[in-house]
N, C-alpha and C positions, 0 to 999 in steps of 0.2 A: 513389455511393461510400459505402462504411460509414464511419458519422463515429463517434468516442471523444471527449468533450466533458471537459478534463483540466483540475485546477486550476495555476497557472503563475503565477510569478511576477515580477518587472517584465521582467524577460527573460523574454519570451514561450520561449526554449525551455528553461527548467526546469519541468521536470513534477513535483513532489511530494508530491501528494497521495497515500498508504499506500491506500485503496480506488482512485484510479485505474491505480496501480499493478498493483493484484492486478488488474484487467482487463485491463491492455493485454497481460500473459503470462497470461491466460485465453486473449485473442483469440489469440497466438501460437501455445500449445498447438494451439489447433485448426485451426492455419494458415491462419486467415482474414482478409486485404486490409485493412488498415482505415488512415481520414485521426484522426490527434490533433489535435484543434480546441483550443488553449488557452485557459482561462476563467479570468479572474481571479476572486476574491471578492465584488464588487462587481457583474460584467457578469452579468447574472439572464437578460435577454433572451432569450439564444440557448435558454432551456433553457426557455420558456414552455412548448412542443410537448411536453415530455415532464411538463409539470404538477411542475416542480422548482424549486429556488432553489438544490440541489446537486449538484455533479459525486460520482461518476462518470454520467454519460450516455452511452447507445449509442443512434445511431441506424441502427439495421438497416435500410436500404434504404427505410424509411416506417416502419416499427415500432419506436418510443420505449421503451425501457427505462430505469428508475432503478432507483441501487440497486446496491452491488455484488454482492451477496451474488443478488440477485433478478434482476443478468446473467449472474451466471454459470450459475443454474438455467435460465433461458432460454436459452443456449448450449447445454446439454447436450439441453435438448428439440427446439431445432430442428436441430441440428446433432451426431445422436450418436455420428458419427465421433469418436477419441480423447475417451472421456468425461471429466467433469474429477474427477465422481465417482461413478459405475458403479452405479446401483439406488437405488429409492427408500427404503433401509436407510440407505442412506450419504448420502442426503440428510438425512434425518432425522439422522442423527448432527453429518453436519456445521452443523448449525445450534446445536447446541451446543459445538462448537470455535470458530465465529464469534464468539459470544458471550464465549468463554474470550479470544480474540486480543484482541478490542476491550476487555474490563474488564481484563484482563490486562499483554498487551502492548503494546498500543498506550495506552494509559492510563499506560503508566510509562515509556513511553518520551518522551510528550510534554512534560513541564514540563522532562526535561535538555535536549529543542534548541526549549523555544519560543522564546526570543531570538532563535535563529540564524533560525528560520522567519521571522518578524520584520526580520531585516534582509535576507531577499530579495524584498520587496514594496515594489513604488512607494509614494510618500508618500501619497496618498490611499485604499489599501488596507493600509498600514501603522499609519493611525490608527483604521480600523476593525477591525482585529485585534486592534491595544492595547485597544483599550476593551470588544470583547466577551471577548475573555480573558482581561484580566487578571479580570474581574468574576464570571467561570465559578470564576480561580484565586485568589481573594482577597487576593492579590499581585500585585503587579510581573513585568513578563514575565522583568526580572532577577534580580530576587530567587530567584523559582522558578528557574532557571539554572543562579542563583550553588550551590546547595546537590546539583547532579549526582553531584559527586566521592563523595557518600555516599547518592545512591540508587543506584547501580550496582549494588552488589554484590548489594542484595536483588531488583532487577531481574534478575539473571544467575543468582542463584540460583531464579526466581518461572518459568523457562524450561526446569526441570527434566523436565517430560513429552516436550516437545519432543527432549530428547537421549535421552528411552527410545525415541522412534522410530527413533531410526539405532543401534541396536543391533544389528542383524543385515540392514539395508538401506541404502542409498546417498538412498535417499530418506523424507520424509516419510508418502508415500502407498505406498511400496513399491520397487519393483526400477525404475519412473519415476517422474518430476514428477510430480503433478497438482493438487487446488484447493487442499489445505492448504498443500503447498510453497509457490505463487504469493500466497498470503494471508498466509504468516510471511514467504514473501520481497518483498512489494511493502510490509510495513512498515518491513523492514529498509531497504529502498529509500529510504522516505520520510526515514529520518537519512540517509543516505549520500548524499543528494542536496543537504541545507541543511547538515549539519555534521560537522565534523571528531571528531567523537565513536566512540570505536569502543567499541565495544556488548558488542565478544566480545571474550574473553583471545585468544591465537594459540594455545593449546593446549586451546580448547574445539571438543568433536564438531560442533557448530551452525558453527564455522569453516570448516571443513572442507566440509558442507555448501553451506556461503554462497560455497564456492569454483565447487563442481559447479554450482550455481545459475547465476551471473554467467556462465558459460561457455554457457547453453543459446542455443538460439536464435543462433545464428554469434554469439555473445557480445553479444547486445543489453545486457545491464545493464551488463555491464563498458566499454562502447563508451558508453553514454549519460553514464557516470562520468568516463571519460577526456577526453570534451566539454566538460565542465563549465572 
């Protein structure tokens, strides 16, 4: 069985890791089988085989991939049915939107829900969280938190290129999903999984979006959401 090696927290069936995420609707897109193994922060073991210490992990049938960004290239080479992103052009480019999501988006999204990330991990992966991030964030995992109400809006606005994509398509990548969708949508995932924070106005283009999204896949995100 193909295993997805998923970060989780005390409740082993919350998944929120924002890179595990963009893989598990990689693996979708391409509609390929796979088991979500959850791995806490702590449990390093399972992922010796892949020469890691972090999720995301796939393991293909014997063939160990890390890395999100480096399975989903590897999906598309072994597997080029439904590519995720069509020519070595579009790799190349997308390695600089990877880089835009992670300084970007995912980087302002994380200090408004680290707390909440925070209170969904056991006691003994909750004190090793506190201490390697508050130490990354120079503060308190509250502190950083406490002051979301006034990163939002420069967040909402820092998401600007994103809404020139849906200008004249339904999607990110075009008239379908593909990698960019699954990489803005498996960050947006990662709040929507630990907190009650909503990210978009109801009257932004990315909502609307974030609607088509939840629905793919006989509505896997919206269905993992309604779980919770």
């Amino acid at each position: 069985m193909r295993q997805l090696f998923e970060l989780c927290g005390e409740d082993r069936n919350v998944r929120f890791s924002p890179y595990c995420w963009r893989v598990r609707l990689a693996l979708l897109h391409k509609g390929l089988e796979f088991e979500g193994v959850p791995i806490r922060f702590l449990e390093k073991q399972p992922l010796e085989s892949a020469d890691s210490k972090t999720v995301p992990v796939l393991n293909d049938k014997g063939t160990w991939v890390k890395d999100s960004f480096a399975i989903a290239t590897y999906l598309d080479d072994t597997y080029p049915d439904a590519p995720l992103f069509g020519g070595t052009i579009c790799n190349a480019q997308a390695v600089v939107l990877n880089d835009w999501l992670n300084r970007t988006m995912l980087m302002g999204i994380f200090p408004m829900i680290v707390a909440d990330i925070h209170g969904k991990l056991d006691a003994k992966n909750a004190a090793y969280f506190r201490e390697t991030r508050e130490k990354f964030l120079g503060r308190s995992l509250e502190e950083a938190q406490a002051g979301r109400a006034d990163m939002l809006p420069a967040f909402r606005k820092a998401l600007a290129p994103l809404r020139a994509g849906l200008r004249t398509t339904d999607f990110l990548s075009g008239a379908q999903p593909a990698w960019l969708d699954y990489a803005v949508m498996g960050t947006f995932m990662w709040a929507k999984v630990v907190s009650d924070i909503e990210l978009l106005s109801d009257d932004d283009e990315l909502a609307a979006w974030q609607e088509r999204m939840l629905d793919l896949f006989d509505g896997h995100c919206r269905k993992t959401l309604e779980a919770e």
